[in-house]
C-alpha positions in Angstrom: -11.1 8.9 9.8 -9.8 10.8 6.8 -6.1 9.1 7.7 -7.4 5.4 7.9 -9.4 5.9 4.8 -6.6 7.6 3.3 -4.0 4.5 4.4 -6.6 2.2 3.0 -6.2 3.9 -0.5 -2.4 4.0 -0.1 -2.9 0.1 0.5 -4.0 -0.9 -3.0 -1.4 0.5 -4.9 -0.3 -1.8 -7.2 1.6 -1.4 -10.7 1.7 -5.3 -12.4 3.3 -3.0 -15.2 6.2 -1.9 -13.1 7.5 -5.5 -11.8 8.6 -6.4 -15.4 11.1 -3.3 -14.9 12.4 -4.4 -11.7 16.1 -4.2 -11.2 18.5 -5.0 -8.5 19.4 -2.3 -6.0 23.2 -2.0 -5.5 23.0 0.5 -2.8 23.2 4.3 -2.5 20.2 6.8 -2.0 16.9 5.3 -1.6 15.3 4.5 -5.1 12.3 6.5 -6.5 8.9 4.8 -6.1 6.3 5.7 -8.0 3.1 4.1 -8.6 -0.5 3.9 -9.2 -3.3 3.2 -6.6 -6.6 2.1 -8.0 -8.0 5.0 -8.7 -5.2 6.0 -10.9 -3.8 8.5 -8.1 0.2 8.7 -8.3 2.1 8.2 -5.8 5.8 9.2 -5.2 7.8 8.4 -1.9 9.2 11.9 -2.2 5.8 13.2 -1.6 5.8 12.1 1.9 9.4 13.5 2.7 9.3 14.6 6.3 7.1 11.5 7.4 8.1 8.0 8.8 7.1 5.9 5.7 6.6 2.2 6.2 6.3 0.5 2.7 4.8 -2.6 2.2 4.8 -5.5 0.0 1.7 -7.4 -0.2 0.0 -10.4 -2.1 -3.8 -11.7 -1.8 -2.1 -15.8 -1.9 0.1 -14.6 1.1 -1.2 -16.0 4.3 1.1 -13.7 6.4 0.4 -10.8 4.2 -3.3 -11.2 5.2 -2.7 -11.9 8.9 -0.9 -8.7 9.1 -3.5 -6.5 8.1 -5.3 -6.1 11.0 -2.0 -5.4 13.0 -1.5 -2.6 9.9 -5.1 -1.2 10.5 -4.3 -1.1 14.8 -0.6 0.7 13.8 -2.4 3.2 11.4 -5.0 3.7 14.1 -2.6 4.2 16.8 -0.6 6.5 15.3 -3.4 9.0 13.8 -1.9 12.6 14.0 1.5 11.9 13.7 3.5 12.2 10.7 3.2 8.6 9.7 2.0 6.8 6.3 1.7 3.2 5.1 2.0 2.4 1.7 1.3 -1.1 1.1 2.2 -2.3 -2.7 1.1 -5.3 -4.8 2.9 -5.4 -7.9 2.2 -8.9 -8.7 -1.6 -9.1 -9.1 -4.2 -7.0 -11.5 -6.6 -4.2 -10.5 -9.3 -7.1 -10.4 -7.6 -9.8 -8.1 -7.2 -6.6 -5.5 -10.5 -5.5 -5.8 -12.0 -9.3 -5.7 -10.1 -9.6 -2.5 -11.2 -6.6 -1.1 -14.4 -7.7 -1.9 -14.5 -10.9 0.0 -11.9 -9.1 2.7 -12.7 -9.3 6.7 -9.4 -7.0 7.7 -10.9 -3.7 6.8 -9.5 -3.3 3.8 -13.0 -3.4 2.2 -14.1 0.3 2.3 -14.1 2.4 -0.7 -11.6 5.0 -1.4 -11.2 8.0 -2.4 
């Protein structure tokens, strides 16, 4: 229980601030991500060195987004106890879009976090 609740506060991340700094990637090592969930926690990808890390990007007007997430909530499921993590990221969207979806949300992506 402590991993899915711990997925679902890696799945709010978000950082509108961030996506006015984005910059094409021209290759080489994997570039540093960093960001806020909505609790304020940081979160760096090199904190989950050793781990398979599935990133991903997410919007509240995105109908596939939204189908997804159940799938998410089944992989997160099934793999509880492995050395697995998904961080999904919504850079596009304020801290009260997110938590108005989560709000109305039937993909379990509802619960608090902490």
């Amino acid at each position: 229980m402590k991993r899915l609740i711990f997925f679902i506060s890696c799945l709010f991340l978000l950082s509108s601030a961030q996506a006015l700094d984005l910059k094409p990637w021209k290759g080489g090592p994997t570039p540093p991500l960093a960001l806020n969930d909505l609790n304020g926690k940081p979160h760096k990808l090199e904190d989950y060195r050793g781990k398979v890390v599935m990133v991903q990007f997410w919007a509240t007007y995105c109908p596939p987004c939204i189908k997804e997430m159940p799938s998410m909530v089944r992989l997160e499921s099934r793999l509880a106890g492995k050395p697995f993590v998904i961080l999904a990221v919504n850079m596009g969207e304020t801290k009260n879009e997110i938590l108005d979806f989560r709000k109305k949300s039937e993909h379990g992506f509802h619960r608090p976090h902490g």
